[in-house]
KOLPAFI-628336 format. One record per residue: z, y, x of N, C-alpha, C, O in turn; residue number from 1. Coordinates in nm, 4 decimals, always signed. Layout:
BEGIN
VORO      nup   nnorth    neast     caup  canorth   caeast      cup   cnorth    ceast      oup   onorth    oeast   k
VORO        Z        Y        X        Z        Y        X        Z        Y        X        Z        Y        X NUM
...
//
This chain:
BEGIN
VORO      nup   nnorth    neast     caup  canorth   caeast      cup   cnorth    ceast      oup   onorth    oeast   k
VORO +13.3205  +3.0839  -9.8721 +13.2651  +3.1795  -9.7792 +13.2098  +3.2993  -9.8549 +13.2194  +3.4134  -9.8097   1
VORO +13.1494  +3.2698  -9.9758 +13.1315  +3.4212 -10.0437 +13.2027  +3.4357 -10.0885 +13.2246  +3.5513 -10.0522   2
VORO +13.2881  +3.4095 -10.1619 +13.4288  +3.4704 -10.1962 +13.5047  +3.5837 -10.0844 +13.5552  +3.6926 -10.1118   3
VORO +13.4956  +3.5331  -9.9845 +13.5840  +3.6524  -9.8964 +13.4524  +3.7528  -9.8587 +13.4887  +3.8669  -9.8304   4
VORO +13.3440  +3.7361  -9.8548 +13.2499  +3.8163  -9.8365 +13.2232  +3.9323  -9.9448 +13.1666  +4.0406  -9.9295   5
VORO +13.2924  +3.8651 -10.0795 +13.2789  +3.9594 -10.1897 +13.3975  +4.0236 -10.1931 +13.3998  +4.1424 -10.2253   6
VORO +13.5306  +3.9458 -10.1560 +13.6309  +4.0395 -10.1887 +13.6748  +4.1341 -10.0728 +13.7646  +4.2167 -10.0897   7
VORO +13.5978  +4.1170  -9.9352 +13.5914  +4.1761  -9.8539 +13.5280  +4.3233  -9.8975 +13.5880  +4.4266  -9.8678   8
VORO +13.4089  +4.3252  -9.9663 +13.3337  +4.4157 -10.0147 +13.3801  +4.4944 -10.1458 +13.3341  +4.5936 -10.2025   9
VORO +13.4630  +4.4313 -10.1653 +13.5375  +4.4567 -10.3318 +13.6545  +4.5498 -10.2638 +13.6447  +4.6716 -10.2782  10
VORO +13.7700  +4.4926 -10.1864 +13.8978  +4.4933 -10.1809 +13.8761  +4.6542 -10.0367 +13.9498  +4.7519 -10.0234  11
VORO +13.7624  +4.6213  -9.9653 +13.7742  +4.6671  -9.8695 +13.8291  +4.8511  -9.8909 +13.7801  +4.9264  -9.9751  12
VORO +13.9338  +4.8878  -9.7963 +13.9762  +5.0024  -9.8404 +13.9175  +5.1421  -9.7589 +13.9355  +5.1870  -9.6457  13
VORO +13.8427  +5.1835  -9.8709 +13.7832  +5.3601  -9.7906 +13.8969  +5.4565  -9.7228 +14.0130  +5.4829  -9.7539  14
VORO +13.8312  +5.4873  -9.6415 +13.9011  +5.6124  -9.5368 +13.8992  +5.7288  -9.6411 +13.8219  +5.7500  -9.7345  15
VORO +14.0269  +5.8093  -9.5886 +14.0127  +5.9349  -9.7081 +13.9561  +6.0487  -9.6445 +13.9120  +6.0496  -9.5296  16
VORO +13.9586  +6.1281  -9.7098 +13.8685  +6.2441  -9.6948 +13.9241  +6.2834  -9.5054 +13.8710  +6.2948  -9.3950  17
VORO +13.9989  +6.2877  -9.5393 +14.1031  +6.3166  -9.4026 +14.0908  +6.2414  -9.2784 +14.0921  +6.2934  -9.1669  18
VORO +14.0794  +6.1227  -9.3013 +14.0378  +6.0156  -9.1870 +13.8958  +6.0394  -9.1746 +13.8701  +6.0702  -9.0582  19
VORO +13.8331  +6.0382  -9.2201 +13.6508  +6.0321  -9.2247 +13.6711  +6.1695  -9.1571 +13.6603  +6.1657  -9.0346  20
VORO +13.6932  +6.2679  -9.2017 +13.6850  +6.3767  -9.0839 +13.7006  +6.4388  -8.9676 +13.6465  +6.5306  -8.9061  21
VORO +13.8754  +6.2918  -8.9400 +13.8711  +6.3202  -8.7617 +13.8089  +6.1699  -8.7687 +13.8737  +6.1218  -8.6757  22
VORO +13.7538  +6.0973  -8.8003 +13.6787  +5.9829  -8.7190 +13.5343  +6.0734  -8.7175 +13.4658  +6.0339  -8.6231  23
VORO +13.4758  +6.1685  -8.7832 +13.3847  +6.2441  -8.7520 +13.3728  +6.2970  -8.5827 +13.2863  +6.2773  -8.4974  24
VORO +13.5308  +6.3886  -8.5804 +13.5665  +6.4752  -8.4934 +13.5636  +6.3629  -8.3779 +13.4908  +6.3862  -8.2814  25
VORO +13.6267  +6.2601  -8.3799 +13.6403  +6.2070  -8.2724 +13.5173  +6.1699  -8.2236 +13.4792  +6.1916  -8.1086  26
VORO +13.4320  +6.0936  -8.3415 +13.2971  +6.0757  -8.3066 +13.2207  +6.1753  -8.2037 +13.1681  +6.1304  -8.1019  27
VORO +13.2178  +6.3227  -8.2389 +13.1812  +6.3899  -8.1726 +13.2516  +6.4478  -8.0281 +13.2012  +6.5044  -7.9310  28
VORO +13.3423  +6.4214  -8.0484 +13.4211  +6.4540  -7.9067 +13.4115  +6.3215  -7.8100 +13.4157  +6.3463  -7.6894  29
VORO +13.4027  +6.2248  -7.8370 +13.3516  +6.1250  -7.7564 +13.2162  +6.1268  -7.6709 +13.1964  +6.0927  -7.5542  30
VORO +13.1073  +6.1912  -7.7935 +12.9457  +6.2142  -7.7689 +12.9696  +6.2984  -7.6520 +12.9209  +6.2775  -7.5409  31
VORO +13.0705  +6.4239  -7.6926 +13.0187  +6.5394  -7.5754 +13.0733  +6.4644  -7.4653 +12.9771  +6.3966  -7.4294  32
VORO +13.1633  +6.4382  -7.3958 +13.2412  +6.3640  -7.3237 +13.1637  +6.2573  -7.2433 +13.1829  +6.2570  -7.1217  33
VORO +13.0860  +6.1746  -7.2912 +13.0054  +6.0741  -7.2322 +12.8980  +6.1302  -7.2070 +12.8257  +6.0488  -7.1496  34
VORO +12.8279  +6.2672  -7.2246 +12.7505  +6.2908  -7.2110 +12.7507  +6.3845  -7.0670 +12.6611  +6.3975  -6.9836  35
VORO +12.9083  +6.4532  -7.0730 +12.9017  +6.5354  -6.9489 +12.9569  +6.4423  -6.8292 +12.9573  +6.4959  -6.7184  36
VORO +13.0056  +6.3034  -6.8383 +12.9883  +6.2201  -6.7840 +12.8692  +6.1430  -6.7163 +12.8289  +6.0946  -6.6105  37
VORO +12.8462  +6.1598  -6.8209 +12.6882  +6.1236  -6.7711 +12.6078  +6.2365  -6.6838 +12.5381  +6.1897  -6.5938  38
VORO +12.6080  +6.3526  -6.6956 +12.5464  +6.4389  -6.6319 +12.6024  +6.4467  -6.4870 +12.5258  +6.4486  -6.3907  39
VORO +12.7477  +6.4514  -6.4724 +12.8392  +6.4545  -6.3539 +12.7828  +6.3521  -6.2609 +12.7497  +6.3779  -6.1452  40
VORO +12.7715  +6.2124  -6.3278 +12.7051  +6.1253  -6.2591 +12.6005  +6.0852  -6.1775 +12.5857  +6.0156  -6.0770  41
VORO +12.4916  +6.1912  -6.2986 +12.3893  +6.1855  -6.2422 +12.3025  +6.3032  -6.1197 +12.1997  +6.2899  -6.0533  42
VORO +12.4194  +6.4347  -6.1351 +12.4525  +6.5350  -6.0519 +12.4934  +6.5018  -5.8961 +12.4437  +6.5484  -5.7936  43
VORO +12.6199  +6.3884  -5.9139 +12.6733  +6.3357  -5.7963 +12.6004  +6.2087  -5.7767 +12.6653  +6.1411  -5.6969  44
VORO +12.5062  +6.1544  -5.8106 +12.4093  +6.0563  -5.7299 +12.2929  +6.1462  -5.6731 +12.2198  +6.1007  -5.5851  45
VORO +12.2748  +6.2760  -5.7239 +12.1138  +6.3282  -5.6840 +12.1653  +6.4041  -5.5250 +12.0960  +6.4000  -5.4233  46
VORO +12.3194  +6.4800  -5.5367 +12.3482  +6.5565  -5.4492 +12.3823  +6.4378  -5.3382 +12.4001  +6.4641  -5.2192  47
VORO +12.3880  +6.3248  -5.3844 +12.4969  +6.2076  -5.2223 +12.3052  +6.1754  -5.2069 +12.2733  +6.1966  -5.0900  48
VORO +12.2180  +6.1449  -5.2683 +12.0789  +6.1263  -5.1691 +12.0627  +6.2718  -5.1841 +12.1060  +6.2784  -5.2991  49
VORO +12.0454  +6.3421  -5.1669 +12.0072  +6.4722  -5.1013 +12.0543  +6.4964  -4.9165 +11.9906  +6.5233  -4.8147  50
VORO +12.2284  +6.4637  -4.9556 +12.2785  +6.4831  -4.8108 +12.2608  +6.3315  -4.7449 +12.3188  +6.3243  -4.6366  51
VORO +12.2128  +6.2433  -4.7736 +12.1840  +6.1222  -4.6908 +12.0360  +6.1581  -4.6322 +12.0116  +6.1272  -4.5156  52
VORO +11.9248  +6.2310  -4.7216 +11.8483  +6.2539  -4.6709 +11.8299  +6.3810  -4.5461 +11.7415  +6.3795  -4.4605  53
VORO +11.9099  +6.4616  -4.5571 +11.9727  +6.5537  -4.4598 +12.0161  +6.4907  -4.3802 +11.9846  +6.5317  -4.2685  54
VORO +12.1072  +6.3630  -4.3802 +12.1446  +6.3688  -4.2646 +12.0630  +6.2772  -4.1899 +12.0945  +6.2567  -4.0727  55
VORO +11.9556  +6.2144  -4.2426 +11.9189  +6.1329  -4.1733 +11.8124  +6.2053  -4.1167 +11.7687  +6.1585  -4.0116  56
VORO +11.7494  +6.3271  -4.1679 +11.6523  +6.3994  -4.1191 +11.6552  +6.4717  -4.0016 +11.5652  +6.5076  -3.9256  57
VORO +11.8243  +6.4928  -4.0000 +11.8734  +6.5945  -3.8810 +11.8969  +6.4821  -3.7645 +11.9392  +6.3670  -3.7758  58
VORO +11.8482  +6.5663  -3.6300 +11.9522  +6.4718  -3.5391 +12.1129  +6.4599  -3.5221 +12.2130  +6.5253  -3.5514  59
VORO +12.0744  +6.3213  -3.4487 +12.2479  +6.2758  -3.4328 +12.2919  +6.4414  -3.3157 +12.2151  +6.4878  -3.2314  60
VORO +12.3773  +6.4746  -3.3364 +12.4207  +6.5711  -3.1997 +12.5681  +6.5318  -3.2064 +12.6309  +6.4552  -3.2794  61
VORO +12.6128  +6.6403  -3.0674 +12.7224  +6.5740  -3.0026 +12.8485  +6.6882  -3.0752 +12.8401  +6.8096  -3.0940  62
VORO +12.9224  +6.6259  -3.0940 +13.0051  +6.7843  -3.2052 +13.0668  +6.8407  -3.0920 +13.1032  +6.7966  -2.9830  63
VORO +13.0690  +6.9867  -3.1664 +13.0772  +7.0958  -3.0793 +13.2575  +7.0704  -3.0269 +13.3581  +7.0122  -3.0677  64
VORO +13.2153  +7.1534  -2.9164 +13.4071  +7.1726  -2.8109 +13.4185  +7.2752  -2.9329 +13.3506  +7.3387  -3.0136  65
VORO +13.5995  +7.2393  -2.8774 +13.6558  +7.3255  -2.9498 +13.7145  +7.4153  -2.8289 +13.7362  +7.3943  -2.7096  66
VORO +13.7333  +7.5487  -2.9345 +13.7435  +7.6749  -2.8472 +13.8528  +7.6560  -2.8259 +13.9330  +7.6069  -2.9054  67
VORO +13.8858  +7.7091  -2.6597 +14.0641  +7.7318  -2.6061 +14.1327  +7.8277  -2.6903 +14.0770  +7.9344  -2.7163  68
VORO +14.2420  +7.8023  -2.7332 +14.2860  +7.9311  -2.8433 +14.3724  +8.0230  -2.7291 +14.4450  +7.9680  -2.6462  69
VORO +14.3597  +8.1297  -2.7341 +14.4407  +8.2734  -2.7111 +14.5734  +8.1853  -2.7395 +14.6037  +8.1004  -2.8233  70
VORO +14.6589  +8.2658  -2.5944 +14.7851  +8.2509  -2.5721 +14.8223  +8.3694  -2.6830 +14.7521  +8.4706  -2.6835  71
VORO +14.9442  +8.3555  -2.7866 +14.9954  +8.4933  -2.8508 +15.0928  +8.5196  -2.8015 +15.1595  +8.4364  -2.7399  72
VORO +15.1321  +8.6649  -2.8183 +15.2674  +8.6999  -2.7609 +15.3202  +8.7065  -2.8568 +15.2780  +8.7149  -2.9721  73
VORO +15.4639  +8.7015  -2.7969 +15.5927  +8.6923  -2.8651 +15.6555  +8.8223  -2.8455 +15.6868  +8.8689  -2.7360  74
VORO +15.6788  +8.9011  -3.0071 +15.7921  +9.0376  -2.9238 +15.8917  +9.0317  -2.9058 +15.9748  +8.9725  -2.9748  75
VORO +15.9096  +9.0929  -2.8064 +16.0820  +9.0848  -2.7457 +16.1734  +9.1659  -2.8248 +16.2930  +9.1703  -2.7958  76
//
């Protein structure tokens, strides 16, 4: 069991300059990403109780008629 723990630590192979820099990039493009996720989320839970509280504040009413539409003419 220490044997593979050492040659794990021995053998184990570094990222090159190149990898470490998009696992950087990605790192950070993930951060922003979950973060405006997160905001969206928490945008669209504040605005759905906002209009639940609207609507529960308003009365029930009866929805409006709809208007007779104008006959159009046709040119001859």
């Amino acid at each position: 069991m220490m044997r593979n723990a050492i040659a794990e630590a021995v053998f184990k192979p570094k990222p090159t300059a190149r990898e470490s820099k998009g696992d950087a990039t990605t790192q950070a493009a993930r951060e922003i990403m979950d973060k405006e996720t997160a905001d969206r989320e928490s945008k669209t839970q504040r605005l759905r109780l906002a209009r639940l509280a609207k609507e529960a504040a308003a009365p029930a009413g009866l929805p409006k008629a709809k208007r007779a539409s104008a006959k159009r003419r046709v040119a001859a």
